[in-house]
N, C-alpha and C positions, 0 to 999 in steps of 0.2 A: 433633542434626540441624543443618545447618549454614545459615545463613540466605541469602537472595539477596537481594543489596543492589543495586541501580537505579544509580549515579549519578546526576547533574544532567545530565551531557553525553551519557549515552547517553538520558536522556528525553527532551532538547532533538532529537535526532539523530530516535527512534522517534516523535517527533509532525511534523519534517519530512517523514519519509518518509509520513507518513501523511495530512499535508496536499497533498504531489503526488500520491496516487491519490487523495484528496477532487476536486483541481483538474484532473486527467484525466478524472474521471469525469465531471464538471460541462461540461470543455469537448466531453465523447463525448453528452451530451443535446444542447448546443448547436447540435452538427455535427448532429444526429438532426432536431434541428427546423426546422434549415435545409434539406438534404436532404430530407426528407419533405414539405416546406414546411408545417408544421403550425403552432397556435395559439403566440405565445408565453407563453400562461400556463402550458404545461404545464412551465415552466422551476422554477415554482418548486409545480405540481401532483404533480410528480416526484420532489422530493425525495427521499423513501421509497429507490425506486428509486436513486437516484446513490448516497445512502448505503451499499444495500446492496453496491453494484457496489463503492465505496470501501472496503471492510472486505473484499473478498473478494479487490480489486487487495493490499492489504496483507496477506493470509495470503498470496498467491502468492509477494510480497516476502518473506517474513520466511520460508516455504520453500526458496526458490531461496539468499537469505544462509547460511541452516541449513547447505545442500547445500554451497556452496563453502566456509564454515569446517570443513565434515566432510573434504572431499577434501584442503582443504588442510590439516590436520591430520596426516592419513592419510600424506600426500606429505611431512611433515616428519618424519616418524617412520620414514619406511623411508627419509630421507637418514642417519641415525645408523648 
């Protein structure tokens, strides 16, 4: 069986991407509790929630990446 080896640079790469939907999510409660004009402790009552929205921004990401390495593959293969 053949092992799957990580790199350094694509961990560094998959923890950036994962820290801009951490910091979108964070800045989507902000906007929430501005607009709503609601208490600001629910900034950090909410956590839970921003986490979740941030793990679910990064399966979107790491779909959509999946999607255009498959078409572009596909596209490389019927140039031969």
């Amino acid at each position: 069986m053949k092992d799957i080896v990580f790199t350094a640079k694509r961990q560094r790469t998959e923890l950036i991407v994962f820290g801009v939907c951490l910091l979108v999510s964070f800045l989507m409660n902000v906007y929430a509790i501005v607009a709503f004009n609601t208490e600001w402790k629910e900034l950090y009552t909410q956590l839970l929630w921003v986490l979740a929205i941030a793990v679910f921004l990064y399966a979107v990401s790491v779909g959509v990446r999946l999607l255009y390495a498959g078409v572009r593959s596909v596209l490389k293969s019927n140039k031969k």
